[in-house]
N, C-alpha and C positions, 0 to 999 in steps of 0.2 A: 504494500500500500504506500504510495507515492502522498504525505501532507502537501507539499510544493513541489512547482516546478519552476523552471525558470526559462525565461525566452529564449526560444530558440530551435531550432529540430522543428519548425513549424507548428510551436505551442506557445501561447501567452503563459505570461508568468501570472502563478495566481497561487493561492491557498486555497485546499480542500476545508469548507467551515466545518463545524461541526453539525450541522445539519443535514449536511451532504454525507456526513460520513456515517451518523447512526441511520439516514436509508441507505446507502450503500453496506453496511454493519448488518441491517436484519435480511437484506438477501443473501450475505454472506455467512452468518455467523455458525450454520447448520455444518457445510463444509468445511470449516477452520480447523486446524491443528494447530497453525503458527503464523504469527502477524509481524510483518517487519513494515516499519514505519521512515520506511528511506524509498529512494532512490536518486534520480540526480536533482538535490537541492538538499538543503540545511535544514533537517526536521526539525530542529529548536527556535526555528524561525515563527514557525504554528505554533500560535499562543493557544489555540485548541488541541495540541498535545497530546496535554496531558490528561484532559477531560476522554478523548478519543481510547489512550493508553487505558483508562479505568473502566471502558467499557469491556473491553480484551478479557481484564481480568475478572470481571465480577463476572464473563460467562467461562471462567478457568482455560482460556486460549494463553499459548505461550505467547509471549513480547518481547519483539526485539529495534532495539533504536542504534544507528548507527551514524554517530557525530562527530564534527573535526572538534568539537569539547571548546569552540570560543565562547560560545555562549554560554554554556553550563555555570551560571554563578551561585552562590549561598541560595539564593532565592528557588531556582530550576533546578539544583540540588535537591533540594528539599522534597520539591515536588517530583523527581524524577521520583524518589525512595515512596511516597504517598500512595503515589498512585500505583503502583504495584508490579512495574516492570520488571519482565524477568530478567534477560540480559542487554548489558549497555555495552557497546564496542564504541571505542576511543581511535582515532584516526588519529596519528602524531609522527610523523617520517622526517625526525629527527631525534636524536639525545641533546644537540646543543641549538642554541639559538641561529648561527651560522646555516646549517645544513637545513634546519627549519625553515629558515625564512626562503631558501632560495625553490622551494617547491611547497610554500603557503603564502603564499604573494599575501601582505595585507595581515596577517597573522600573528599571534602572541604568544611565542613561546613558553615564557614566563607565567602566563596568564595561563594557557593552559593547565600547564603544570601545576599551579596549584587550583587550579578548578576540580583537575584530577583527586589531587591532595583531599579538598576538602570531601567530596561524595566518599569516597575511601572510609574516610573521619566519620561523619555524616551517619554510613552506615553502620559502624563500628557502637557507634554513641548507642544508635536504639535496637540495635543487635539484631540488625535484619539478615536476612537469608539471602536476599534480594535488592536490587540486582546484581548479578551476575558482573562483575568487570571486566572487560579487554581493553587490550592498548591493541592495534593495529599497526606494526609497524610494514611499511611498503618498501625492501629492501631496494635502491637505485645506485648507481655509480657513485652518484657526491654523499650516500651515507651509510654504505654498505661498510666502511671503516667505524664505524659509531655502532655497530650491534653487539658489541660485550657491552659498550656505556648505556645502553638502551636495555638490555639483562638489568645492569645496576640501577639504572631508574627505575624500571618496573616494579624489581624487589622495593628499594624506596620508599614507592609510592602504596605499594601493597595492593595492589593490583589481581584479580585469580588470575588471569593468564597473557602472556606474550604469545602474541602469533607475528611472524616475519612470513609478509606476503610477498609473490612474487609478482612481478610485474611483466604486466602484459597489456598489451593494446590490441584491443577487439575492432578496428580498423585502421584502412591504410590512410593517413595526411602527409601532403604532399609536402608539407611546409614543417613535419617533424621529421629529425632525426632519430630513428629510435636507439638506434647505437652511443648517442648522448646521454642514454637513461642506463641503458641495459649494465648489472653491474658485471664486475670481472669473476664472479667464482657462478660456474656453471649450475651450482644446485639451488641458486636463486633466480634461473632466467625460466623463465618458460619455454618448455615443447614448443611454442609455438613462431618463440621467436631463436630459437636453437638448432632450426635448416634440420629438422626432422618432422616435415609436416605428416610423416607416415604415420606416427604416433597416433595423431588426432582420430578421434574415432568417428565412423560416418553415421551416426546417430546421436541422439538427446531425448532424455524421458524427461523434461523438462516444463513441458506442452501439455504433460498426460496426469500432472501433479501440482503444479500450481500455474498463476498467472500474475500479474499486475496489473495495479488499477491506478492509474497517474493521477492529477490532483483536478483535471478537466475529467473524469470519467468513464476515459476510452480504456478498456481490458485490451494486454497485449501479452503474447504468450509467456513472457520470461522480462527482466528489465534491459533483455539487449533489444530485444525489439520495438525498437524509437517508435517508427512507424510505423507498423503493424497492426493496425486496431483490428480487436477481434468484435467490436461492439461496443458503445460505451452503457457501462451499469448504471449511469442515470438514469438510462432511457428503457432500457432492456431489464429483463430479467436472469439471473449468476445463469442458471439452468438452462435458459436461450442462448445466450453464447456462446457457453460451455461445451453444449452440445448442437452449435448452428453450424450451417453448412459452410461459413469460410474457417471456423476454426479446424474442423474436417478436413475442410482438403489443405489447413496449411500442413496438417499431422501427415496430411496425404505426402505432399513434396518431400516433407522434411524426411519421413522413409523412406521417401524412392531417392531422392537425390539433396542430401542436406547442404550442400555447396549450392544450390539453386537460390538458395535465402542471403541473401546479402548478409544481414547481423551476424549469421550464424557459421560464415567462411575461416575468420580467424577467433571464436569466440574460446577464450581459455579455457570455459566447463567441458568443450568438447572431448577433452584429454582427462582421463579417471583413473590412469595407473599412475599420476603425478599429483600430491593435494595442491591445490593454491598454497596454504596455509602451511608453517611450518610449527608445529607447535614445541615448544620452550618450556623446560620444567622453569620454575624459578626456585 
C-alpha cells in the first residue's frame, strides 16, 4: 500500500486520506496477511499514518513501514510504538555523515541517528514487543568501506537487525552510470548487474500473491510495475481485478515470456538463489 506518491511516472503527487484508505481497507482486509505502507514516496509524510497503521492492527494484519527515518521525531516516535506496528525498517546508507550525504541529497545524518536513538529508547521505556527495528543498509562503492562502522552503529543504537542490501537497478538510464554505484566485492552486487543474466529466473509468483495499491488507487501487480494498472480499487472491487481479464492475461505473458514486460526484464526479485538482503548477527 503506497500512502504517497510523488510526481512523476505519469502520477500527481498526492496522499492516500484516510478515507480512501478504510474503503480501500474493507475491500481488502479479508485477503490480508501483511500491509506495507511504502512504496516510492516518504510514508511519514501521511499524517494519516498512523491512524491507517491502527486499523492493520486492530484487525491482527502484520505492519510494515519503511523510512529514510528524517522525519521520525519524539512526536512520530511515539506514535509509531501507539499504534501498533509491527516492523519498522530504517533506510540509512551511511555510518558517517560524508558517505551519507552524498547519496541523501538534503539529509540529516545526525538527525537520523538519533531519531533512531530515540524509538530504540522509546521502546525500551514501555517495554514493547513492537516494532520490530531494521536499519537498511544499501551497500555502494562510496560506502561499502563503512560496513564494520555500520555493525558498530547498529549494535549502538540497539537496533534487532542489520541487513546490507544489494544494489541493483531494475532499469536501464541512459544518463547513469551504474558502474559509479556498483561496489568492488562481488557478494554485494547483484546477479543482475554481475554479466550473469542466466541466473535470473524466467518466472515470478509475485502477480499470484500480492499486488499494490499507489496513493491515486490504480492496483499494479508488484511495486515495479509503474505502469501497469490492473484497475484502480477506488472504482472497482479487490475480487474484480484480482480476478479480471487484464490481470489474467498479464499472468498470461509473464508465463509464456517474462522478458515481454518491460518492469520485469532487469527486476532483482527475479533471481531467488541470491537474497537481496544480507543478514548481520549483531
Amino acid at each position: 500500500m503506497c500512502g504517497r506518491t510523488f510526481a512523476g511516472l505519469g502520477r500527481e503527487e498526492r496522499d492516500m486520506s484516510l478515507r480512501e484508505f478504510e474503503i480501500v481497507f474493507e475491500k481488502i482486509k479479508a485477503n490480508l496477511l501483511v500491509i506495507g505502507f511504502w512504496n516510492l514516496g516518504e510514508p511519514l509524510l501521511n499524517e494519516a499514518l498512523f491512524e491507517m497503521v491502527q486499523l492493520a492492527s486492530r484487525e491482527k494484519i502484520f505492519s510494515i513501514v519503511l523510512t529514510n527515518g528524517t522525519l521520525l521525531d519524539k512526536k512520530k516516535s511515539q506514535k509509531v510504538i501507539e499504534s501498533g506496528l509491527d516492523y519498522l525498517g530504517l533506510s540509512i546508507d551511511g555510518a558517517s555523515k560524508a558517505s551519507y550525504n552524498k547519496y541523501r541529497l538534503g539529509g540529516n545524518f545526525e538527525k537520523v541517528v538519533e531519531n533512531i536513538s530515540f524509538i530504540v529508547q522509546e521502546k525500551k521505556k514501555r517495554r514493547s514487543l513492537t516494532p520490530f527495528i531494521e536499519i537498511v543498509f544499501l551497500v555502494m562503492k562510496d560506502n561499502e568501506s563503512e560496513i564494520a562502522a555500520m555493525v558498530q552503529l547498529a549494535k549502538r543504537l540497539g537496533v534487532d537487525k542489520l541487513n546490507l542490501k544489494k544494489v541493483s537497478f531494475n532499469s536501464v538510464d541512459e544518463f547513469v552510470n551504474i558502474s559509479e554505484f556498483l561496489p568492488a566485492n562481488p557478494l554485494f552486487v547483484h546477479p543482475i548487474h554481475a554479466n550473469n543474466h542466466g541466473k535470473l529466473k524466467n518466472h515470478c509468483v509475485a502477480p499470484w500473491f500480492q499486488a499494490t495499491i499507489n496513493a491515486d488507487g490504480n492496483l499494479t501487480p508488484c511495486c515495479g510495475g509503474l505502469t501497469t494498472a490492473m484497475g484502480n480499487i477506488f472504482v472497482d472491487g479487490f475480487s474484480e481485478i484480482w480476478n479480471g481479464a487484464r490481470f489474467k492475461e498479464f499472468r498470461k505473458t509473464m508465463n509464456k515470456d517474462i522478458d515481454a514486460i518491460e518492469s520485469c526484464r532487469l527486476c532483482p526479485e527475479r533471481n531467488y538463489d541470491t537474497d537481496i538482503f544480507l543478514n548481520m548477527k549483531l
